[in-house]
N, C-alpha and C positions, 0 to 999 in steps of 0.2 A: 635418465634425467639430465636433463640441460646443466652445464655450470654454471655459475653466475660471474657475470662481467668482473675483473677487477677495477675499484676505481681508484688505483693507485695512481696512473699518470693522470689523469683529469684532476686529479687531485694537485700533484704537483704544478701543472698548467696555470691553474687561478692564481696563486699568490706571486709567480712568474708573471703576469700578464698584470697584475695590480701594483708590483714594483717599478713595470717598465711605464704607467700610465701617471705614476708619483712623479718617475725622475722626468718625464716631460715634463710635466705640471710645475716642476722644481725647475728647471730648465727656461722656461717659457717667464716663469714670474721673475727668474732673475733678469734674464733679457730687456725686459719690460720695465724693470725697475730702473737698470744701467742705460733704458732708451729716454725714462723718463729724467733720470738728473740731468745729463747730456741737453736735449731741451728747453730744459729748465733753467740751466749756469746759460747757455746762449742768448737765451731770450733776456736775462737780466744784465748783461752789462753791454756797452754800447763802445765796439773797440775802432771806432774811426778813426784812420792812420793817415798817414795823406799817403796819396796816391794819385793814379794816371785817373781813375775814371769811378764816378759813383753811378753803380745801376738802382734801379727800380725795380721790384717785383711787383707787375702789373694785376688788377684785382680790377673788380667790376665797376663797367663805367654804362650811366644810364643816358641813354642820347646824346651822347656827345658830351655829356657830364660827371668826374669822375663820382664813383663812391662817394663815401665817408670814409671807408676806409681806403681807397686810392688817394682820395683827398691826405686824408693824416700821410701816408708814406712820403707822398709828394711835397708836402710842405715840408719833411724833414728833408729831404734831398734838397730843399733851396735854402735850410738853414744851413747845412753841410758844405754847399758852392757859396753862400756868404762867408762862411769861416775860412773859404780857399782850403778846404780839404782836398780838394780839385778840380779841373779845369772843364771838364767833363761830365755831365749829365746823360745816363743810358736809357730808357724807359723802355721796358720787355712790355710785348704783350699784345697777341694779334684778337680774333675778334672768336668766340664762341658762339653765334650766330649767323650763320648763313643770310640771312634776310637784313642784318647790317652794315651797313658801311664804315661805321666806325670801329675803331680798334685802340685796345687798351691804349698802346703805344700812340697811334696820334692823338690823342685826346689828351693822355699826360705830356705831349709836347706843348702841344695848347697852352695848357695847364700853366706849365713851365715860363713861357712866353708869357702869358698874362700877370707872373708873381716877378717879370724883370730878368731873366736869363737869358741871357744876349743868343739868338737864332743859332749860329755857328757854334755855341757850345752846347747845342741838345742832339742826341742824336734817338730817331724813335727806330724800334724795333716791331715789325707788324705781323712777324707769321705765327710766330709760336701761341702754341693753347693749352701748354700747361707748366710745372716750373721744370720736369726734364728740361722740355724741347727749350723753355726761357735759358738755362745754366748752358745748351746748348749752345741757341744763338750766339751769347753774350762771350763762350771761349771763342769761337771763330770771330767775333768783331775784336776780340781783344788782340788774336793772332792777326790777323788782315793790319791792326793801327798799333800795331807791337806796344800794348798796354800791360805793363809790367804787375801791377797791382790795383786792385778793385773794390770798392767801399761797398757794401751789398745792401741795403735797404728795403725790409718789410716788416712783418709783424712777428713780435718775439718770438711765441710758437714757429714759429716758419722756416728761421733762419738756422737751426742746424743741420736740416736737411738740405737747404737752399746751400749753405757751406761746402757741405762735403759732397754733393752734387760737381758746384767749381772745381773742389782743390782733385777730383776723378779728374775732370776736363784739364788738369795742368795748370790752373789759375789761383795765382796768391788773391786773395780775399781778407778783407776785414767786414766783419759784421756789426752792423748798426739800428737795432729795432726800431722803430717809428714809435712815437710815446701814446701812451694809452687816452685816451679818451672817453669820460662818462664814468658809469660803472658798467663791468660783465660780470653778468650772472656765475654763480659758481656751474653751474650748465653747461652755459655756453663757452665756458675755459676749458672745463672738462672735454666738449667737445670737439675742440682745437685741436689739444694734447691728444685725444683720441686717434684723430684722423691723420697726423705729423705722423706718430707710432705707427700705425698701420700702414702709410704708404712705405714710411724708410724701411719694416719690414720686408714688406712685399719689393721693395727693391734692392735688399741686399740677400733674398733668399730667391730671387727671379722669380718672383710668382705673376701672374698675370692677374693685375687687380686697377686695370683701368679706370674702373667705374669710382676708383676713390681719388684721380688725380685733380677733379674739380669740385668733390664733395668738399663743403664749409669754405672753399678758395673765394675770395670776394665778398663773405658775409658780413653785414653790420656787427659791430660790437657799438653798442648799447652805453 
């Protein structure tokens, strides 16, 4: 007669395999919670310092016209050069479009030029198409015109990643959110915060998560 299996180690197994699925679980929500104050304290205060140069984080522009929300970043970037925060205007931002001509960056030059900022102090930035390759661009123009410090201008959610992106490239930064406009949906904040969390994730654990570097980048708020 056959014996019968013991199911001592399968036994053991389970409660092994349900601890190690907690301490993720525990792992993950703290992470998550420490990504979300991080975020959160960024997006609320507005630490413009003076410095060599204020950039722009480029967002979506329709024919040759910015957003609303390109529109809001850029109006504070010429409230910031009225106050002589500094001398300099950067405007990131090449074109997500094959079939257009335009690109972030010249159209907020335009922009720029049309609200009275003298030609020679804009400079547009045309290749990049997302905010890596933007934090990119912007340390090598800052290395090539030896710009020492940087005022960084977008939208609250945006700017802790947009920071610590810089301060990798070697670039002192101050952060400066663009003021809100309208009302946003509790949604659609949710869904900001969402997408911030997920990329800075996926970029400080190397994951390959492309598909999220232009999700919600350039959407209206309401």
């Amino acid at each position: 007669m056959a014996r019968a299996r013991k199911p001592g180690k399968r036994r053991r197994r389970v409660p092994l395999l349900g601890w190690l699925v907690l301490l993720a679980f525990v792992a993950a929500a703290g992470w998550f919670a420490w990504l979300y104050r991080q975020i959160d304290q960024v997006g609320r205060v507005d630490d413009a310092h003076f410095a060599d140069a204020i950039a722009v984080f480029g967002a979506a522009q329709y024919v040759g016209h910015p957003s609303p929300v390109f529109h809001a970043r850029l109006d504070h970037a010429v409230s910031l050069f009225e106050r002589q925060i500094a001398p300099l205007v950067i405007v990131l931002g090449g074109s997500s479009d094959d079939r257009s001509t335009q690109t972030e960056g010249s159209v907020g030059r335009d922009y720029l030029l049309a609200r009275g900022v003298p030609y020679d102090h804009i400079l547009a930035e045309t290749e990049s198409v997302d905010t890596e390759q933007q934090a990119q661009r912007l340390a090598d123009i800052a290395r090539q015109r030896d710009l020492r410090s940087v005022v960084v201008v977008s939208d609250p959610s945006h700017l802790f990643r947009i920071a610590e992106l810089c301060r990798e490239q070697g670039l002192t930064v101050h952060t400066s959110p663009r003021p809100t406009f309208g009302t946003i949906s509790p949604l659609n904040r949710r869904k900001r915060v969402l997408h911030e969390m997920l990329s800075y994730t996926a970029l400080r654990f190397h994951l390959q998560a492309s598909f999220l570097h232009r999700w919600l980048e350039g959407r209206e708020e309401l």
